[in-house]
N, C-alpha and C positions, 0 to 999 in steps of 0.2 A: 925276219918276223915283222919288221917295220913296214916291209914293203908289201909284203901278204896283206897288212889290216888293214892299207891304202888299198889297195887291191880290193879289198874284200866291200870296203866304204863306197867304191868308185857302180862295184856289183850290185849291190844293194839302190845307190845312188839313181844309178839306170834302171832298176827296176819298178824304182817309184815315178819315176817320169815315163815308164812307159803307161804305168796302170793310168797314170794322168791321163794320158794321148788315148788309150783308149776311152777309159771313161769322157772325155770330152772332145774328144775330135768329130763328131758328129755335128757339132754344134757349128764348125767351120769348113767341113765338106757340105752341107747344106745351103744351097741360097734361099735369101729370103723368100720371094715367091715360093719356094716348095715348103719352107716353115708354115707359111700361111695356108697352104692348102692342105700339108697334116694337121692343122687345126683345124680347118675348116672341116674336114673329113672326120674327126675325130667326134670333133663337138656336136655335128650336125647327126649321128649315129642316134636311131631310138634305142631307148633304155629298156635293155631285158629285166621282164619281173623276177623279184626275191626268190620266187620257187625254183625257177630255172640256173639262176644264178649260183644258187645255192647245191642243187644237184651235180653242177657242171663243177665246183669247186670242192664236193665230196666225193666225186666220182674221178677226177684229177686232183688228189687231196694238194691244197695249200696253191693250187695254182693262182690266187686273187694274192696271195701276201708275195711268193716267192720273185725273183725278177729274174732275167738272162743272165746272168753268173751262175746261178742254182740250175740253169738248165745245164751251161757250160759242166758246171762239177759233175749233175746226175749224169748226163752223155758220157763222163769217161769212164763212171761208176757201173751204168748198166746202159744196158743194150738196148732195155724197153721203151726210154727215155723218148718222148716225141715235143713237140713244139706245143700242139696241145697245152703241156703245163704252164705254156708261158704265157700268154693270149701277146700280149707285146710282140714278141721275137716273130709271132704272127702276123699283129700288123706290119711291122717294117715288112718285113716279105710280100706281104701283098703290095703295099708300097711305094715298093726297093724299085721296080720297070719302070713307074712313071718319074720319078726323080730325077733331075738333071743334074745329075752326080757324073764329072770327067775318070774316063778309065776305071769304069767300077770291077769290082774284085767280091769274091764273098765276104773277105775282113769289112769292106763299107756295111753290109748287112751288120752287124754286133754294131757300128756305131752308130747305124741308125737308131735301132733297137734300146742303146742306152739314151742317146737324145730323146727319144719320146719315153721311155719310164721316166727320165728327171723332170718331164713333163707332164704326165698322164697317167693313171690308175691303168692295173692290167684289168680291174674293172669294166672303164672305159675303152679301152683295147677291144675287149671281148666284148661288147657293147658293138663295136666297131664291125670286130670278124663276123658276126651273124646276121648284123643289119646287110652287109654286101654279101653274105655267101651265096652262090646260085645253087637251091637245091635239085635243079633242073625242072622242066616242063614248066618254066615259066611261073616258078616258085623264088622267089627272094627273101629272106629274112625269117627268122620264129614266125612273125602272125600271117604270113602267108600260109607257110608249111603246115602249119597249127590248122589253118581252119580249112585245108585244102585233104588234110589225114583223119582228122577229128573233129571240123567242123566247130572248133571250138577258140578262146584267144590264148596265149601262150601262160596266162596269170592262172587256167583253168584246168592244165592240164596234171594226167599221175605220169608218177614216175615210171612204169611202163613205155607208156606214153614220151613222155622226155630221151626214153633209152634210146624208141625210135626214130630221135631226131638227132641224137646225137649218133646215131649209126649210121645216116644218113651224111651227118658234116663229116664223119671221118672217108664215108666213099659213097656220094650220090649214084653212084652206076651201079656198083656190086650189093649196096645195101637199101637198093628200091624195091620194096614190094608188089609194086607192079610186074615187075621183070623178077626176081629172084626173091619170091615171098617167103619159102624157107630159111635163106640166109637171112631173109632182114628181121624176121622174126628171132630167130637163135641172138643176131647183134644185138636188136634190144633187148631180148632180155639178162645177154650177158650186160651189158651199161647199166642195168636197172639190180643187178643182184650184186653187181661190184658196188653199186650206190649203197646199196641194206649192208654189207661187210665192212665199206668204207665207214657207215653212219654207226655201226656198234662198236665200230672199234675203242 
């Protein structure tokens, strides 16, 4: 029995210094120059407006509070689970290629991921993701996409409207209306009716 609860203390013991290691080993696979240019990247990101912010976080409910552990749990929970929820686990991944990180691995990804949440709003994150996404034909960011669809700026737009751009981030090719106006129409207005069911809930 004595030797079980040593046993048992020793399990437990390592379990804490792994959650350690992960939670902050990021902070020591990282060189300074790449700190400095995830902040630089980070910071230098325009600010999406309240409306859109706010769609994107009821339409991915809690995705602004939740952080990559909550993605980690919902992934083994459900299948539907995408990164989406996390805007973070997003930006390390966009990232993760330019990083001078030796012998990288997928596990380096999650500790990027947690280096910049103990650094960064998934706010800012998501700030991040949109300002760089390429919506293609030489569309970059919300107020390109904005006033290039609806001729409008991104603080302007309906939720229709927002569906289409979010149908857009999840597959610029498949959800272009140029090319497959049916489907991009059916995507936004699925984004935009999950937004009203999200929003009565």
């Amino acid at each position: 029995m004595k030797y079980f609860k040593r046993f048992l203390i020793l399990v437990i013991l390592a379990f804490i210094l792994l959650i350690i290691y992960i939670e902050f080993g990021g902070h020591y696979i990282i060189n300074k120059d790449d700190k400095q240019s995830i902040t630089w990247y980070i910071r230098s990101s325009s600010k999406l407006p309240e409306n859109f912010t706010g769609f994107y976080n009821t339409v991915y409910p809690n995705a602004l509070s939740n952080n990559s552990w909550d993605l980690v749990r919902d992934t083994f929970s459900s299948s539907k689970t995408t990164r989406k929820e996390c805007p973070c686990s997003q930006t390390a991944n966009l990232l993760f290629p330019v990083l001078d990180i030796k012998n990288k691995n997928t596990f380096d990804i999650f500790w990027v991921t947690r280096y910049i949440e103990h650094r960064y709003t998934q706010k800012e994150c998501l700030n991040f993701n949109f300002s760089n996404f390429d919506f293609l034909e030489n569309r970059k960011g919300t107020e390109q996409i904005s006033q290039s669809l609806f001729n409008k700026q991104t603080k302007a737009l309906k939720p229709i409207e927002m569906g289409e751009i979010l149908a857009l981030y999840e597959n610029p090719v498949k959800n272009n209306r140029n090319r497959n106006p049916e489907q991009a129409k059916s995507r936004a207005k699925y984004f935009c009716d999950l937004y009203s069911e999200n929003l009565n809930k």
